[in-house]
Backbone as JSON, one array per atom type, in Angstrom:
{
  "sequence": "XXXXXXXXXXXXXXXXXXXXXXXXXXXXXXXXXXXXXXXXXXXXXXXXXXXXXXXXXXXXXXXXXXXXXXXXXXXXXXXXXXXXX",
  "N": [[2.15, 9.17, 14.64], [2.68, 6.87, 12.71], [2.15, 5.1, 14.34], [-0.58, 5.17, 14.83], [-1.64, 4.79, 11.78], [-1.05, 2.07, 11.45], [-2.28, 0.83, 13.34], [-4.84, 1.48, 12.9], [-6.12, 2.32, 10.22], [-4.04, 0.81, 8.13], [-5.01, -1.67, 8.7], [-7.69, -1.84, 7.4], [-7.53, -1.17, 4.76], [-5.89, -3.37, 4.04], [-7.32, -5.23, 4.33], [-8.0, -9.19, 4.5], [-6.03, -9.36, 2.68], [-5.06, -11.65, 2.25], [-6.78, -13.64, 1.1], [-7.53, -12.18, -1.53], [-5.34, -10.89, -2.77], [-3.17, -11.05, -5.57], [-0.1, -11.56, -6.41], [1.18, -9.7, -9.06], [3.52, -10.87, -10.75], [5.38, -13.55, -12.87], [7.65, -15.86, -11.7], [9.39, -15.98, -13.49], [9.14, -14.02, -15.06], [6.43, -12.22, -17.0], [3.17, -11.98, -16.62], [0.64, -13.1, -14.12], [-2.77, -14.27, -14.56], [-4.82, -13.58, -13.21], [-3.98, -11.51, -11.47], [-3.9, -8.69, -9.43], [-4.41, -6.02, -10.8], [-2.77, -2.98, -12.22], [-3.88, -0.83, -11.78], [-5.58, -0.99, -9.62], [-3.63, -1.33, -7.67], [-2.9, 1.22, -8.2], [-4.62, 2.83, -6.79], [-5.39, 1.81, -4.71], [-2.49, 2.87, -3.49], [-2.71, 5.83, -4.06], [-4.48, 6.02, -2.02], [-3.1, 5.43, 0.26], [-1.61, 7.25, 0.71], [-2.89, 9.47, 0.83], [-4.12, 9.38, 3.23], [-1.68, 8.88, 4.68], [-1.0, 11.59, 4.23], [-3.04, 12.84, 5.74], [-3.08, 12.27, 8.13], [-0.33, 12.61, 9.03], [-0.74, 16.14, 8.84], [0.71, 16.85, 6.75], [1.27, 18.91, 3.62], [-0.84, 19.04, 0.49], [0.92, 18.45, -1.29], [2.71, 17.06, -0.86], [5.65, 14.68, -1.5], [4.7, 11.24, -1.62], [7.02, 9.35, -1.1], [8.51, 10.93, 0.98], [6.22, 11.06, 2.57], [6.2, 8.5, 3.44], [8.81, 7.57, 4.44], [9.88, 9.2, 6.71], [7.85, 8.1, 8.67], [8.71, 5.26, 8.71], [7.02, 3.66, 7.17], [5.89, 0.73, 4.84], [5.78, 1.18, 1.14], [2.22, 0.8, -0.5], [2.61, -1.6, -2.43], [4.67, -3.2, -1.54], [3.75, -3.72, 0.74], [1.62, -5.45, 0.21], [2.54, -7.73, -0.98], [3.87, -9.22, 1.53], [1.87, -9.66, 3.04], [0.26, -11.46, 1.94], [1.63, -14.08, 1.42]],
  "CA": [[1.57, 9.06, 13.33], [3.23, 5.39, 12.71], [1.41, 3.87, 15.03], [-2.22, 5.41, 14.31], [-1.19, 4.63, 10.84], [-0.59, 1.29, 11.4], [-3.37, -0.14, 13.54], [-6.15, 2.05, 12.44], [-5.6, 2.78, 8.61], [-3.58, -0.44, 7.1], [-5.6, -3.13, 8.68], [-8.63, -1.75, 6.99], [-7.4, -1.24, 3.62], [-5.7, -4.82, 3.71], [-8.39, -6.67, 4.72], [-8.39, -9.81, 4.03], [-5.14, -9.49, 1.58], [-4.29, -13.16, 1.5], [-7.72, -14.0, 0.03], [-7.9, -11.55, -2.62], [-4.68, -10.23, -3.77], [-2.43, -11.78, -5.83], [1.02, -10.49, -7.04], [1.21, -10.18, -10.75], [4.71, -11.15, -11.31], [5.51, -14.83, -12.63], [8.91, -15.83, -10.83], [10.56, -16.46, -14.84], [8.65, -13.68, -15.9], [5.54, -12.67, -17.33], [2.02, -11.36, -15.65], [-0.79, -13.76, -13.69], [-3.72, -13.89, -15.3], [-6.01, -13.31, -12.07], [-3.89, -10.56, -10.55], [-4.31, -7.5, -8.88], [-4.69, -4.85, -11.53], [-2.15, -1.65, -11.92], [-4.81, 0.48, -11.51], [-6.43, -0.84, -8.41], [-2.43, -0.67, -6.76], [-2.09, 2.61, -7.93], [-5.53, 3.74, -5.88], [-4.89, 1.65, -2.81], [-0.88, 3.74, -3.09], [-3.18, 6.92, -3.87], [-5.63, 5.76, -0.74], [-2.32, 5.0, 1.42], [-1.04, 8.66, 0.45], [-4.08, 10.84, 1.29], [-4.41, 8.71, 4.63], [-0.56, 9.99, 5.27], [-1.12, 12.8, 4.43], [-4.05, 13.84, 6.86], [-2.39, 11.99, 9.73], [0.88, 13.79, 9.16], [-1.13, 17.22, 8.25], [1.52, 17.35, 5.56], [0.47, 19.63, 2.81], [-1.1, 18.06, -0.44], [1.72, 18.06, -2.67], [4.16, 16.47, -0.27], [6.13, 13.74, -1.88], [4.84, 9.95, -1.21], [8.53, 8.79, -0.7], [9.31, 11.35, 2.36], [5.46, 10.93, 3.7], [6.48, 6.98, 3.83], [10.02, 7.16, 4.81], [9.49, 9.83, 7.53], [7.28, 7.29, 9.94], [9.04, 4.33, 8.6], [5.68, 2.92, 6.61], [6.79, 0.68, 3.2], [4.92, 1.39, 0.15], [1.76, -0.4, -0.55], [3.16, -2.23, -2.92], [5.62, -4.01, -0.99], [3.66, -4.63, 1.83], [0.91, -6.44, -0.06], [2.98, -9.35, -0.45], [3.89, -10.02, 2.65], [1.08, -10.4, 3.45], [-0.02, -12.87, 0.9], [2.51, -14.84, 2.0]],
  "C": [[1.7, 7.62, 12.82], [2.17, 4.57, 13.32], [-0.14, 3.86, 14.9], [-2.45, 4.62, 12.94], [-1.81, 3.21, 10.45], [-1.36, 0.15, 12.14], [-4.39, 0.57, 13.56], [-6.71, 1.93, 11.1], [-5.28, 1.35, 7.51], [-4.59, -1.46, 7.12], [-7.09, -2.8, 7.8], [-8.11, -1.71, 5.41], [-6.91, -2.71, 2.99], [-6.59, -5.64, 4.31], [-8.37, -7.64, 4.31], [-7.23, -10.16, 2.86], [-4.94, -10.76, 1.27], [-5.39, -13.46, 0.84], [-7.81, -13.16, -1.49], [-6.32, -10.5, -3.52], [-3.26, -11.03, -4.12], [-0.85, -11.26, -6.82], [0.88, -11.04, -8.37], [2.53, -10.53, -11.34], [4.74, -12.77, -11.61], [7.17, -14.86, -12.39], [10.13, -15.69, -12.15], [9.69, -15.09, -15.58], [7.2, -13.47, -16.29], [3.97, -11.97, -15.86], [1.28, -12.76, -15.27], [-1.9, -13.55, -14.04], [-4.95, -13.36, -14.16], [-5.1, -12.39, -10.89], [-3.77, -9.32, -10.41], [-3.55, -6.77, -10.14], [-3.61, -3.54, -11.05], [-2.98, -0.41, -11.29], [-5.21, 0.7, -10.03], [-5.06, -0.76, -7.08], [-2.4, 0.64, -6.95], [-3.29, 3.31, -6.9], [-5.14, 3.18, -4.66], [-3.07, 2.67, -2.7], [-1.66, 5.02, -3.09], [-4.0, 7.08, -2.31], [-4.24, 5.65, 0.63], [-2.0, 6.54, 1.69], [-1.45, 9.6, 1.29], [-4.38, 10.3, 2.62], [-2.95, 9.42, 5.36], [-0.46, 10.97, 5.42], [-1.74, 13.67, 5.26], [-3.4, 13.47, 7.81], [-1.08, 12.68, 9.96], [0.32, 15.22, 9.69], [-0.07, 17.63, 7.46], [0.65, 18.13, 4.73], [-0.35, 18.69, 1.3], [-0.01, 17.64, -1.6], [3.11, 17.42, -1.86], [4.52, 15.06, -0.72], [5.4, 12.71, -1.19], [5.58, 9.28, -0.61], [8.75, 9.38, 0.72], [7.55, 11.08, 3.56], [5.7, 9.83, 4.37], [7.82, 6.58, 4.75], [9.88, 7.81, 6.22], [9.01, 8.7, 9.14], [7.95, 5.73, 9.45], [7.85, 3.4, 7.72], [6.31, 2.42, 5.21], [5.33, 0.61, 2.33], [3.63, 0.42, -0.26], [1.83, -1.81, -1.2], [3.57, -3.19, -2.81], [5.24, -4.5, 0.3], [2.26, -5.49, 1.54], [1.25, -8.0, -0.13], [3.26, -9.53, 0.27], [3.09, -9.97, 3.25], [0.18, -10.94, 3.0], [0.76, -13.97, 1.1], [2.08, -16.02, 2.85]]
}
């Protein structure tokens, strides 16, 4: 599941991440005025979810946290910046 996951699935949803997504944190504080939107993280984390979920065949209400932890996959969240980086 990991590995389908992981070169089928991610590279398509991050396409391209260093051009277009930019973390919204400033290092003292404070949001970026040109970055990536709560909303459009919370659908790519909803879009990462429902992608775990079919490749698992987990059921639909199975936690995020154990579909992610399970195959070792980190949240999209956290793996947008590194690879903005």
């Amino acid at each position: 599941m990991r590995q389908l996951y992981i070169t089928k699935v991610r590279p398509v949803t991050s396409y391209r991440c260093g051009a277009w997504f930019i973390n919204g944190l400033k290092p003292g504080g404070g949001l970026i005025r040109w970055s990536i939107s709560k909303g459009l993280l919370k659908q790519l984390a909803r879009l990462q979810n429902s992608c775990l979920t079919q490749i698992a065949g987990a059921r639909t209400r199975t936690s995020s946290q154990i579909l992610q932890k399970e195959p070792h996959i980190e949240p999209i969240d956290v793996f947008l910046p590194l690879l903005a980086i």
